[in-house]
Structure formats: C-alpha cells, structure tokens
C-alpha positions in Angstrom: -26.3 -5.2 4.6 -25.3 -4.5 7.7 -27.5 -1.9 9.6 -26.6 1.4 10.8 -27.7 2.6 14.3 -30.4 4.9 14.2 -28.6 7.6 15.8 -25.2 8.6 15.3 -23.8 9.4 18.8 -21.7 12.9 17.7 -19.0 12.9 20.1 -16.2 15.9 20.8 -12.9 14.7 19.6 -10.7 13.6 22.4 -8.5 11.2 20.7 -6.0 13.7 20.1 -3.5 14.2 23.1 -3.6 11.0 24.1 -1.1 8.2 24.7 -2.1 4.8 23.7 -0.8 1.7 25.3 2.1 3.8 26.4 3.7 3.2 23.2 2.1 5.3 20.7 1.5 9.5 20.7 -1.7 10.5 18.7 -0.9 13.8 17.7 -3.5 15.0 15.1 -6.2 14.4 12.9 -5.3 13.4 9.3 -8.5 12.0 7.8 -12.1 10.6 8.7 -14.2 7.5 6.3 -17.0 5.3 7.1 -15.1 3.2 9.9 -13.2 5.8 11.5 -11.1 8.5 11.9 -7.2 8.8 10.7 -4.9 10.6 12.7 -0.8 11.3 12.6 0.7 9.5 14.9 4.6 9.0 16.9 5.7 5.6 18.3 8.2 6.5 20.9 10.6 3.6 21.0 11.8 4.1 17.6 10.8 7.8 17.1 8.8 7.4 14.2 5.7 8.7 12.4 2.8 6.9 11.7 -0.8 6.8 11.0 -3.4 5.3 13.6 -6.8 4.5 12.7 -9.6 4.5 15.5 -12.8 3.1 15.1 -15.9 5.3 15.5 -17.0 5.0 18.8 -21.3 4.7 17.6 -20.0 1.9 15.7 -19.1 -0.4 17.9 -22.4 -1.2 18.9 -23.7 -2.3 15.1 -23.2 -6.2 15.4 -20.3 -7.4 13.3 -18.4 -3.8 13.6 -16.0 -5.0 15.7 -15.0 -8.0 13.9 -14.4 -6.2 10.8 -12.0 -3.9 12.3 -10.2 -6.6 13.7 -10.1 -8.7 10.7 -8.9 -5.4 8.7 -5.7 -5.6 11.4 -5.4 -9.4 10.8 -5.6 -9.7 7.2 -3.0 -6.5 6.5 -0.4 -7.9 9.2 -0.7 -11.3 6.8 0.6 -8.9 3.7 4.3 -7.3 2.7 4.2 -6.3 -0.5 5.4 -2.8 -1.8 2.1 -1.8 -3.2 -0.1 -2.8 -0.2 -0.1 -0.5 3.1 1.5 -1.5 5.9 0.2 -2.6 9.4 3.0 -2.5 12.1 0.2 -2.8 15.5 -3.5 -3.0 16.5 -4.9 -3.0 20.1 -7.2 -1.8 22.0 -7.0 0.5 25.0 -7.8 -0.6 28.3 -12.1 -0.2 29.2 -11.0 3.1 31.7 -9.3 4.5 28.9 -12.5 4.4 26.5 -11.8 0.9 25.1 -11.0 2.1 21.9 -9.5 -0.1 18.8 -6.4 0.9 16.8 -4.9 0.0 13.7 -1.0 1.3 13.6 0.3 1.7 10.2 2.6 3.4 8.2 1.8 7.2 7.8 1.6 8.1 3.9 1.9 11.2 1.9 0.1 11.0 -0.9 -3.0 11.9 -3.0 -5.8 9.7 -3.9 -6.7 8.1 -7.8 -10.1 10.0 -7.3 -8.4 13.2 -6.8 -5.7 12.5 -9.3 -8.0 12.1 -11.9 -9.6 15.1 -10.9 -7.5 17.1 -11.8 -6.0 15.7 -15.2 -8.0 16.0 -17.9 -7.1 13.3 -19.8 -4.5 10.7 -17.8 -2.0 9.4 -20.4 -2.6 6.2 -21.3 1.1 4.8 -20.3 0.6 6.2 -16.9 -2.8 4.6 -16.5 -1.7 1.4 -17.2 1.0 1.5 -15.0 -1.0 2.9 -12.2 -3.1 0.2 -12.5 -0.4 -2.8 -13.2 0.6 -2.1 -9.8 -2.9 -2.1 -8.6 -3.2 -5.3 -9.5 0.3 -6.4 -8.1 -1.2 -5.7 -4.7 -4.3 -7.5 -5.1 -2.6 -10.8 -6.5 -0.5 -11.3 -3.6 -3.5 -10.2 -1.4 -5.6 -12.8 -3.4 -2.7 -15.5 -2.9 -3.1 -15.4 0.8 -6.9 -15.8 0.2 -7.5 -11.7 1.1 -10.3 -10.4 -1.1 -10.5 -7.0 -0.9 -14.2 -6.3 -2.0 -14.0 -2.5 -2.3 -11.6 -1.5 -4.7 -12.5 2.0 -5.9 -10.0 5.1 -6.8 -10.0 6.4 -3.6 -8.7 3.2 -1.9 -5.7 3.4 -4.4 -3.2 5.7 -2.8 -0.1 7.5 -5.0 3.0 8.2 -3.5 6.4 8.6 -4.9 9.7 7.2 -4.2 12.8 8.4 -3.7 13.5 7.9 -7.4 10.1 10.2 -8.4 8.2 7.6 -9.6 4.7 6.9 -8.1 4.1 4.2 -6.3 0.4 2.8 -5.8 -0.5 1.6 -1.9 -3.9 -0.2 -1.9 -5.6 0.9 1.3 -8.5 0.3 3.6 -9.4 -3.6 3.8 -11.8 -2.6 6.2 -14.6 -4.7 4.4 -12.2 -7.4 3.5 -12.6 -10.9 4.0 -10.3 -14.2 3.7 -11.5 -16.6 1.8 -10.9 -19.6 4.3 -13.4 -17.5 6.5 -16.7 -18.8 7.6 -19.3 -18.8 5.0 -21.9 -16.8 6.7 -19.2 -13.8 6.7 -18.7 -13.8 3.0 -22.1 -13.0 1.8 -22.7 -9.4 3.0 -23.5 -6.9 0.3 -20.6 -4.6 0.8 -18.6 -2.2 -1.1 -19.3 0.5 -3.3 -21.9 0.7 -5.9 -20.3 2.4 -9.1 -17.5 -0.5 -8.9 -19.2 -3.9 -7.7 -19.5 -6.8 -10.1 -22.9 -8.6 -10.7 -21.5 -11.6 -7.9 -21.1 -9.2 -5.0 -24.4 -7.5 -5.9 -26.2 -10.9 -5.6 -24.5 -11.6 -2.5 -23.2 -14.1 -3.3 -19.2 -15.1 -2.0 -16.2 -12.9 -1.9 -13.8 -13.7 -4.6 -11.2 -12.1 -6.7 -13.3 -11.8 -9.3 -15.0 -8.9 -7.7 -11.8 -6.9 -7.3 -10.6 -7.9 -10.5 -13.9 -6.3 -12.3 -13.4 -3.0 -10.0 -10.0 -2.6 -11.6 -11.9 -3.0 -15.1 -14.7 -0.6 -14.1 -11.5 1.9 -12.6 -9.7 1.3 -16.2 -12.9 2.9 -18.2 -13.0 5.4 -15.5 -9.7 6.8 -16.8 -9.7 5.7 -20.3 -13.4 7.6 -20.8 -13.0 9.9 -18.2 -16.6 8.7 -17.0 -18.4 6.0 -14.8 -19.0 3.1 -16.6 -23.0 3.6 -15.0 -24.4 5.8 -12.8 -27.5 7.1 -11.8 -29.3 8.7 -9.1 -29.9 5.9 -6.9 -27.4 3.3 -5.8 -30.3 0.6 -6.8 -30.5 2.0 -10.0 -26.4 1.7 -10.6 -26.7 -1.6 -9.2 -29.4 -2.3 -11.3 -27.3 -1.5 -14.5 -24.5 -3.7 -13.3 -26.5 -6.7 -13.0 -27.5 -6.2 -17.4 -25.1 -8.4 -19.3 -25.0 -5.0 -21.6 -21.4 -3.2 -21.4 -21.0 0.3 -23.0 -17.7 0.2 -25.9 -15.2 2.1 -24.4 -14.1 4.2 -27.8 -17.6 4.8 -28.8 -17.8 6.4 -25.5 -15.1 8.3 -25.9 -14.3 8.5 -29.7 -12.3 11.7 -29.0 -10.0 10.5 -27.0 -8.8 8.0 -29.5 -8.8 4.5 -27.2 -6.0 2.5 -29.1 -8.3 -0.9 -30.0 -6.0 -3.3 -27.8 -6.6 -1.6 -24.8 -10.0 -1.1 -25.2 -10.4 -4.5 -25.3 -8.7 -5.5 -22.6 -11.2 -3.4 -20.7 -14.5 -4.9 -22.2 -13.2 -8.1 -21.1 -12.3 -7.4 -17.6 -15.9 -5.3 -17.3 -17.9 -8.4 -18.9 -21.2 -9.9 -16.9 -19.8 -13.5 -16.7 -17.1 -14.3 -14.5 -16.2 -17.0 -16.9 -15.4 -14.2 -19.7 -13.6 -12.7 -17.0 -9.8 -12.5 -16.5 -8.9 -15.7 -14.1 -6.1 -14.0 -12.1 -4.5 -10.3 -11.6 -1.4 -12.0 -13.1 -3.3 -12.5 -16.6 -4.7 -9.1 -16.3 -1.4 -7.3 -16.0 0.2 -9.5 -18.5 -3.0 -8.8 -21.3 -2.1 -5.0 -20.2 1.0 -5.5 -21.0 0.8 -7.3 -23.9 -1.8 -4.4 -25.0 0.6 -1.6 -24.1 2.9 -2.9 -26.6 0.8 -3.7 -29.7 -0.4 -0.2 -29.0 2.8 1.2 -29.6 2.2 3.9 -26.7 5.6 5.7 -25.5 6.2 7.1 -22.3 4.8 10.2 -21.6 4.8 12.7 -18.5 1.7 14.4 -16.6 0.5 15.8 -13.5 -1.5 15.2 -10.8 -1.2 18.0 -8.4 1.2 21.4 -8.6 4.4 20.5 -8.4 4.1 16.9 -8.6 5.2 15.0 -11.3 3.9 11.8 -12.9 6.4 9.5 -15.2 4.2 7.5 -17.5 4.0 3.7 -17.4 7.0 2.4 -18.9 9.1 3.9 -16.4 6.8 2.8 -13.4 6.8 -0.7 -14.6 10.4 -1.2 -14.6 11.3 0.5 -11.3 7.7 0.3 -9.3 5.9 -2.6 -10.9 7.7 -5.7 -10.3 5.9 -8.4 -11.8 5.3 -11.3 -9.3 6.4 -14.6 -10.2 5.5 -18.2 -9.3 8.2 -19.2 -6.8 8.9 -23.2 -6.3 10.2 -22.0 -2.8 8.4 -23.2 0.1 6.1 -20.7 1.7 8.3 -19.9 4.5 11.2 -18.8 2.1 9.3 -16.7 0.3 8.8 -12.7 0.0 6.3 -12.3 2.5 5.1 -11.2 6.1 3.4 -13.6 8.2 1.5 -12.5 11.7 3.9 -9.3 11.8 6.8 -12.0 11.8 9.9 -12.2 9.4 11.7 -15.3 9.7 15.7 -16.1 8.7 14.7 -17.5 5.2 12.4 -13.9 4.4 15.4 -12.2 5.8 17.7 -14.2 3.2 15.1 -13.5 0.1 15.2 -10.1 0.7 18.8 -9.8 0.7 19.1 -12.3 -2.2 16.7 -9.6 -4.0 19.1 -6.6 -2.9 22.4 -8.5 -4.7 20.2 -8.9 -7.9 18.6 -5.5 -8.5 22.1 -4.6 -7.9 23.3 -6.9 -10.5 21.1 -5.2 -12.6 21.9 -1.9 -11.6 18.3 -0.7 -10.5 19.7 1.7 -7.7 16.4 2.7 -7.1 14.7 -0.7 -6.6 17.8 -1.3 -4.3 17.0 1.7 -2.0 13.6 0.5 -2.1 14.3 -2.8 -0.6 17.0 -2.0 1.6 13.7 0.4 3.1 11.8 -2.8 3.5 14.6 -4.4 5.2 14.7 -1.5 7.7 11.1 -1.5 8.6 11.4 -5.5 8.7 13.5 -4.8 11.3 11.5 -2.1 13.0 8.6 -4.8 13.2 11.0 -7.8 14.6 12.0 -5.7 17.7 8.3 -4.8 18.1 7.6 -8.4 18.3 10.8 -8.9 20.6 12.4 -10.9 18.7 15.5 -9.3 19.0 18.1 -11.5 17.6 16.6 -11.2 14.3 16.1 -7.7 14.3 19.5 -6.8 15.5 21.0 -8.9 12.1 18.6 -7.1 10.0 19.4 -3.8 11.1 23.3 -4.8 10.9 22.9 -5.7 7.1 20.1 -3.6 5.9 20.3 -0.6 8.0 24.1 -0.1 7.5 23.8 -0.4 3.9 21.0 2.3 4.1 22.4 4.8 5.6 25.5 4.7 3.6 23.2 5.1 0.4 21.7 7.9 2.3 25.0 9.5 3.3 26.5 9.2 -0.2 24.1 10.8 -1.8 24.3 13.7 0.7 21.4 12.7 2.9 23.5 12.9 5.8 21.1 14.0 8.3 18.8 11.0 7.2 21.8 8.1 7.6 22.8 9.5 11.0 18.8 9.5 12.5 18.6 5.8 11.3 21.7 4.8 12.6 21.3 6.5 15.9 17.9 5.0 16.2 18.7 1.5 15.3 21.3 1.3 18.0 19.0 1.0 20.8 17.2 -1.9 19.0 20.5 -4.7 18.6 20.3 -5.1 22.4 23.7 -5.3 22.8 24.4 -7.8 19.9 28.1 -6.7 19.3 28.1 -7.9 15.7 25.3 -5.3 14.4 26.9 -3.0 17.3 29.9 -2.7 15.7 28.6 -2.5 12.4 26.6 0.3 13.4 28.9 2.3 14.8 31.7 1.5 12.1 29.3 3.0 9.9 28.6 6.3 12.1 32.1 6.7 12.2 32.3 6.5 8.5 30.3 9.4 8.3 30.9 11.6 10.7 35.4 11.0 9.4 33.7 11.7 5.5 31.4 14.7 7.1 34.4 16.3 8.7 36.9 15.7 5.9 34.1 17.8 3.6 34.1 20.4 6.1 37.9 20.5 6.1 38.4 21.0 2.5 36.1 24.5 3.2 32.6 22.3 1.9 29.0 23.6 3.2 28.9 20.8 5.9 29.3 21.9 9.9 31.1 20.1 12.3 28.8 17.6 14.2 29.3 18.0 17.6 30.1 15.4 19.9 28.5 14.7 23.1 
C-alpha cells in the first residue's frame, strides 16, 4: 500500500482565480476525491468548458504520487472511446506558480451509479444491463491498449445523457491505473477499493482485466440484490470474505425481487473465486449479457434516477449507446482510436466511414454522436498544432454539425461552433469556405423565418 503522510497539510484554496499555462481559466470548484480536487474550467482559445483536475498539494510528497497522476494523463490521452472520459491536456505549472499538476478533460454533467442507485429502489433489470454493457465497452477497449483500470466501483461510472435522452455511461478516474506493458514492480500495489476487488488484487498479485471484469460482477449483484455482495466493519474483514471461494446466490439473496435464472447466472460466474471460472474478456461478458437478456424475455422498461431525469431501459441504450466493439482486421493506425492526443488521416477516414453507415442505417442519433467526436477530434488536432488536419476535420465534421444543429432549431448552438472553428483552419480556404458557406446558410434560413413573421430575430451583423 502506498503510505500516507502523517500529516495532511490543510491548505486555503487558491486554485480558483487562477490562469494556468496561459491557456486554461480555473473558475470553480466542482468536486474533491482521494487524489485531488475537480474544478470547472474555460480554455480560452476555443472558448470552451472543461473540467481540470489538480493534485493535492500534501500528496506530492508520498513517493510514487506523482507518477500516478501522470500515468492517469498518459493512459486516458491513449483512449477515444464514447464511454471512457476524455483527456484533452496535462501540465504542470511553472515552480513560482506553485508547481501544480493538471489533468484537462472534458467537463461532465452527470450523476454517479452510487447515487443513481440510491435513489431507485429497484433498477429495472433492462436498464441495468445496459448500464453495464456499456461499462464494459469502455473497459475492453481500455484493456485492448493494455489499460487496467483496477478501481472499478459505481461511483467511477458516470451517467450522462445524449442529445437523444438516452444515458450514456463515462468510466472515470484511472488515477490508480496501470498499463500492462509497465514495469513489474508498479503492478503489484494493493490498490482499489475493498467492497469490489477480486481475490488477485487482494494478494497483490499483477493488474489484469480480470480484476475489473469481477468489479463489474460484484457492481451487477449490487443492482440486481440491491446489496454488497460482502461487507463488514473493517476493510480486512471484506477483504477477508473476498478471498473464500464461497459466493452468496443472487435470487436467494433477493428472492423478492424475482432474479430471472439467466441473469443470475451470469453474475455467479463473473463473481466466482477462480479466474479460470471467470469471463476471459469484457466482449464475452457483454455477449453472455446479452444472450441472458434475451432468454429472459425482459422488455424495455423506463425509470428514474433523479427528478426530472429520465432513464430508457436497456434495449434502447444498446442500440443507440452501446455499440458493440468488433475485431477489426484494419491495421492499428486505421482504426477507431486516439493515440498520444493525435488523430491521424486514416482515424479521420474511420470516423467519417462510421458517419455514412449509421446514416445508412438511419441512427440519427448515433450520427450526431459522432459528428460530436469528429468536432472535438478536431478541437484536440489544433491543440497539438497540427493544423492541416484540424482544419479538414472541422470542414467535414463541423459543417455537418452545425447544420444538424440548425435544422433542428438549435441555431444559437450551429452559429457558436461555426464561429469558433473559424479561427482554428488557419486560413485553409477549403474548410474556410465551407465554414462560411454554412454560416451563410443559416443566417439566409434564419432571416427567411423571421420574414415569414416566425419567433426568430434578425442577427445583427457586425
């Protein structure tokens, strides 16, 4: 384990106010854990909100602190997938400025699993699997670039919802995470959270999927039972409990709630003591889930989480917010990923290949979702300075956004984007002219609404 000073240093917070790097405003607090403090930030070249997360000051003095931080920056700016947070910047501020690490990322709104499930008494079961098929779409194409996670627990699953209304689950805080290509000695620290670590992490021995894969199963009787699947007083004695090869029967835990046989089982297997009896991969977890879903016979169902938010149940949220990962005989580069905060041509074509089929298919909401992606691809590429790329994503992607956004009547929202990506093409007249072909659009479609005596104003121009 790794030790914690003997003092906490209690320190006024400062942070706020304050202009890091000359790039980034930090304007308030949002949220405080064991590593650090959360706080709402603004990046001032592209005028847009995010979320930057400072270590605690007392911590950098605990050996190995440091490192972990870092490597939570590295590993994240390795990942792109929908269900995983994004990192867009880390740094640290210069030693007169307090030599402070950051982690820049994308600012969610949201609510926790944990607090989700507190307030529903009984999740439906369709939404739980889908909550969780997504879960473990994040953490198979974290595990495919070698990222073990090592504390998956409810309140590291964050729900949002998408422009469609669906929830959308974004895995955060790889703060403890480690690649598996690392050196050894950095993979066999006890760490993560009692209630959901599997008998191999408790022994120390190294990370591997396995671990995250059993926290899903431990999270899946958490929602199917509505309890822990041990606890105790003591974290040695929960520990203790994990290490039994003895698993409690989710329906005779729960025989009011009625635990459909097929599911249930599918939980005893991913909560089992051996590895070996174990689910291999995420993949053949989601696909048993699946399968079980089915044979179940459960239909889609509706809930809530919080007042005024509403939760579609899972047979929804797989089709438009699950997306099952497939093996891809693409090379590496070609494929739908984010590598070192760089996009290259051929994950520029991918994405766009993926636009022209959920189009195909008539998924207008997956299409909205990537054309997002392909925006903040963009965003990331000018960050990096590579501005020839970025100018020919925000030409295709960007355009075609904001004329979603327009023609849906989010005009205020197309303009914004369009206005803001314009400083970014650096004078590439292509994506120029697309741009302002497609500001012109809508302020002639604007103005011809007004006209005919609709709601909209006349935008003035400067």
């Amino acid at each position: 384990m790794v030790p914690e000073p003997e003092a906490p240093i209690v320190e006024e917070d400062s942070f706020v106010g304050r202009t890091l790097l000359e790039r980034y405003e930090v304007r308030s607090l949002l949220a405080e854990g064991g590593m650090g403090r959360v706080y709402v930030g603004m990046q001032r070249a592209l005028r847009r909100r995010v979320a930057i997360k400072r270590i605690h000051p007392h911590l950098r003095v605990v050996p190995g602190m440091i490192e972990r931080f870092l490597t939570e920056a590295r590993l994240l700016s390795q990942l792109a997938h929908p269900n995983i947070v994004r990192v867009f910047d880390f740094g640290q501020t210069p030693p007169d400025e307090g030599a402070d690490l950051f982690l820049v990322m994308e600012l969610l709104d949201g609510v926790d699993l944990s607090s989700a499930l507190g307030t529903l008494e009984r999740p439906p079961l369709g939404w739980t699997v889908g909550i969780l098929l997504q879960t473990l779409a994040a953490l198979g194409e974290a595990h495919e670039h070698g990222v073990v996670h090592r504390d998956v627990k409810p309140e590291n699953i964050l729900l949002t919802t998408t422009r469609a209304g669906h929830d959308a689950v974004k895995i955060i805080d790889f703060g403890i995470a480690k690649a598996e290509m690392g050196p050894r000695e950095s993979r066999n620290e006890t760490v993560g959270t009692p209630h959901f670590m599997a008998p191999e992490q408790i022994l120390g021995e190294e990370a591997a999927p396995s671990a995250d894969l059993y926290a899903v199963g431990v999270i899946l009787f958490r929602m199917l039972t509505g309890k822990l699947l041990f606890d105790g007083e003591t974290p040695g004695y929960i520990l203790n409990q994990h290490l039994s090869p003895e698993r409690p029967d989710p329906r005779r835990v729960a025989p009011e709630r009625d635990i459909p046989q097929e599911i249930a089982d599918v939980c005893r297997k991913a909560i089992a003591y051996e590895r070996a009896d174990r689910f291999a991969t995420a993949d053949d977890f989601s696909a048993a889930l699946r399968a079980a879903l089915v044979a179940a016979s459960v239909p889609p169902v509706r809930a809530s989480t919080s007042p005024g938010r509403e939760i579609r149940a899972a047979m929804e949220t797989m089709q438009l917010a699950a997306v099952p990962r497939q093996a891809s005989s693409a090379p590496v580069s070609a494929r739908y990923t984010l590598r070192n905060k760089r996009t290259d041509f051929a994950a520029l074509y991918e994405l766009d290949r993926r636009v022209e089929a959920a189009l195909a298919r008539g998924d207008q909401a997956e299409v909205e979702e990537l054309l997002v992606d392909g925006v903040e691809r963009a965003r990331l590429l000018y960050d990096e300075q590579d501005h020839a790329l970025a100018a020919l994503a925000f030409g295709s992607f960007g355009v075609r956004l904001a004329r979603r956004l327009s023609d849906t009547g989010r005009v205020a929202e197309a303009v914004e984007l369009l206005e803001n990506a314009l400083p970014c093409v650096h004078g590439d007249d292509d994506a120029t002219r697309k741009l302002r072909a497609e500001l012109s659009r809508i302020g002639r479609q604007f103005l011809g609404t007004a006209s005919r005596g609709g709601s909209g104003r006349r935008r003035r121009e400067d």
